[in-house]
Phi, psi and omega in degrees: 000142176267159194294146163270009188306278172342289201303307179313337207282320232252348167283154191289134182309293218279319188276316165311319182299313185285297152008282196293306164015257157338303184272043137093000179278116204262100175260135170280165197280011173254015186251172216272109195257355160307114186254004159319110171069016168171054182294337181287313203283323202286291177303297169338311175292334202283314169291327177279347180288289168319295194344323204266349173310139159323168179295324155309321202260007165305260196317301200307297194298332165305279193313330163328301167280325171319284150352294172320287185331317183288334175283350191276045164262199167281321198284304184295326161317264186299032113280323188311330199263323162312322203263353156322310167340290184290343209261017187045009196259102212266096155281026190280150157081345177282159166283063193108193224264293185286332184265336173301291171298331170287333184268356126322300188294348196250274169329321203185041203312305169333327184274332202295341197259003181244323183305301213283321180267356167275323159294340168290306205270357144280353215263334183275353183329127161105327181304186176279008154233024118237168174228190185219160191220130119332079192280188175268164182264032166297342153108024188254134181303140189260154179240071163281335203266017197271133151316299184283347166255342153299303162293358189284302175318316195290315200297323189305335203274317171328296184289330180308333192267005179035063143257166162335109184311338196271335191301137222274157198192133180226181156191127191249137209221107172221154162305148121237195213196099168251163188242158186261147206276353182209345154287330219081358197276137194248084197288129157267143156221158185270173133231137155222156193229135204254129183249169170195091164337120168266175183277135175269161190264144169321279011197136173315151154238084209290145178272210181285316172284012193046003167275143141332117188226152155242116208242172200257105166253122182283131221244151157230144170237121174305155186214108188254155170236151196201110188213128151277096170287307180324294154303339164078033180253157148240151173234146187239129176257071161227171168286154169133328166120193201280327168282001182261326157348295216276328171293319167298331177302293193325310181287332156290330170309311187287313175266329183220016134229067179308314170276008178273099218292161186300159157280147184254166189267098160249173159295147170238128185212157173289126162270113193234127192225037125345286187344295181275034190269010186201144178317116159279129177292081161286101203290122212229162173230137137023249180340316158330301168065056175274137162262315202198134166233135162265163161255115205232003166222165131206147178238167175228147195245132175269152150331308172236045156081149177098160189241139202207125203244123167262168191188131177297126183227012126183213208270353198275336187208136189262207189290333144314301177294314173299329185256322162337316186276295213260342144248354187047237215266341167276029175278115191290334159343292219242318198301159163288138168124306174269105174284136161260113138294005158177161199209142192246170176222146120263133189240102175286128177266158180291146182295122147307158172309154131080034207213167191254180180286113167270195214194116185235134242241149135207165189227151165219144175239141136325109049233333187213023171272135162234098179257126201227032206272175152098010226228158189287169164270056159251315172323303189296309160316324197283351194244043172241278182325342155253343150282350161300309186289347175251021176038077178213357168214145186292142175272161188289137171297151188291094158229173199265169186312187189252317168248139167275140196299149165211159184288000000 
């Protein structure tokens, strides 16, 4: 948990003041809320001010500002601003991070528990406790926003999770608005978070009596979702490992795209496509049993807007050679001005005995997308394991589970 020393030193005087106010913090009217050049001195007045508060309402304000603190990154900005965004809720002109949260926190207390669980499941995006699924691009409508495939979806979770059907259950269902790190194109997306009573724990305690007592405390576990209706993506955040992953896609797929072939499972990992900024060796072993890989799309995006996609239409030349040919030194390749932001790849595998040649399709987009749909998951490992080997996708991260059980 982070000190709340920091967040206070870095926060705006006026939004601290109004913060505290309220929760019963009595500061008299000389004292100095300036933290210029004495910022040490400023948190030191501020904890003698809490002191003075009783002991509970202490420790709460304490944990409170703990919170905040832990939330005071680049990642708790951009959920404050994704989930502000649909809500009309105008952050232009606050200072940082720390006037962002305090003022949420004032204001819109209610937000503050959707910043903090949209900053978890970004910060684990790619880890061992999630995954991301893949629908097909058919144009058949998703029922997210239907009640009754929500509640269906809450019960499903109830079972998955093998509790008590009486165990206690909530799912907070919100909008947010995210921007792409280099269009700029601004996406809805839904997100939700499934709260559950868990079974409660044993744990010491001091009581009423000021003794050690051992009391029952109750735990809840969290489920964070994440749905791209545009992209046809869902990302799932919880414990239990991969097959319980796979029951939730399943239990969404069923409630709320009933008409949709099941989803398939990619990664989301950092993409890096420098690489195809020039014809490229794709290193292949034997074993592979690859015959051929093309590069057989790319887009680009210009610096000063608009987008632009080539794609290989046949064998006499490849995609390189076609812009090499057809803009020269004007090449968005080579030119100034142009990012590449996606690359489509094929890779033809060698004919089997008695089998025609197959052929296997992925797109990678900037910053962390990979599509791979309709392919077994045997396929699919195998041409994530060469793009880790053509250094064109980030190996998956060392992470610790994703959500902690809380009281």
């Amino acid at each position: 948990m982070a000190s709340f020393s920091g967040f206070i030193r870095k926060s705006p005087a006026d939004r601290l003041r109004c913060f505290l106010a309220p929760r019963g913090v009595d500061a008299p009217e000389d004292f100095d809320w300036t933290s210029e050049g004495r910022g040490t001195a400023l948190v030191r007045s501020v904890e003698k001010l809490i002191g003075n508060l009783p002991d509970l309402q202490q420790d709460r304000l304490k944990a409170e500002l703990d919170h905040l603190a832990s939330l005071s990154d680049s990642n708790g900005l951009t959920c404050a601003e994704q989930i502000c965004a649909p809500l009309g809720i105008d952050l232009e002109g606050l200072e940082g991070v720390q006037d962002v949260l305090l003022t949420l926190a004032k204001d819109h207390p209610d937000l503050i528990d959707r910043v903090s669980a949209q900053a978890s499941l970004m910060r684990r995006t790619g880890g061992r406790n999630w995954s991301g699924f893949q629908f097909e691009q058919d144009g058949k409508p998703w029922a997210l926003d239907n009640e009754s495939a929500r509640a269906a979806f809450l019960e499903d979770t109830i079972a998955i999770l093998e509790l008590p059907t009486h165990r206690k259950r909530e799912a907070d269902w919100y909008t947010v608005i995210e921007r792409h790190p280099i269009t700029a194109e601004e996406t809805e997306h839904t997100w939700a978070t499934i709260y559950v009573e868990e079974r409660a724990e044993s744990e010491l305690a001091f009581g009423a009596t000021q003794t050690l007592e051992r009391q029952l405390v109750q735990k809840v576990l969290e489920v964070g979702i994440s749905c791209d209706v545009q992209s046809r993506r869902v990302e799932i955040c919880a414990k239990g490992g991969k097959k319980i992953r796979d029951q939730y896609a399943d239990a969404f797929a069923k409630h709320f795209a009933p008409h949709s072939n099941p989803p398939v499972e990619t990664p989301r990992r950092e993409v890096f496509l420098d690489r195809l900024r020039s014809p490229s060796i794709f290193e292949t072993e034997p074993a592979d049993e690859i015959d051929r890989i093309e590069v057989s799309s790319l887009d680009f995006f210009g610096t000063s807007g608009g987008f632009a996609r080539f794609e290989k239409r046949g064998d006499a030349e490849t995609i390189y050679q076609f812009l090499d040919r057809r803009f020269g030194a004007t090449s968005p390749l080579s030119a100034s001005g142009w990012n590449l932001m996606g690359a489509t790849l094929r890779i033809y595998l060698a004919a089997q005995e008695g089998q025609r040649r197959r052929s296997l399709t992925v797109t990678l987009r900037t910053p962390n997308t990979t599509t791979l749909p309709n392919k077994t998951e045997k396929h699919r490992q195998f041409v994530f394991d060469l793009l880790e080997r053509w250094e064109l996708l980030a190996p998956p991260p060392n992470d610790d589970d994703l959500f902690e059980v809380i009281d």
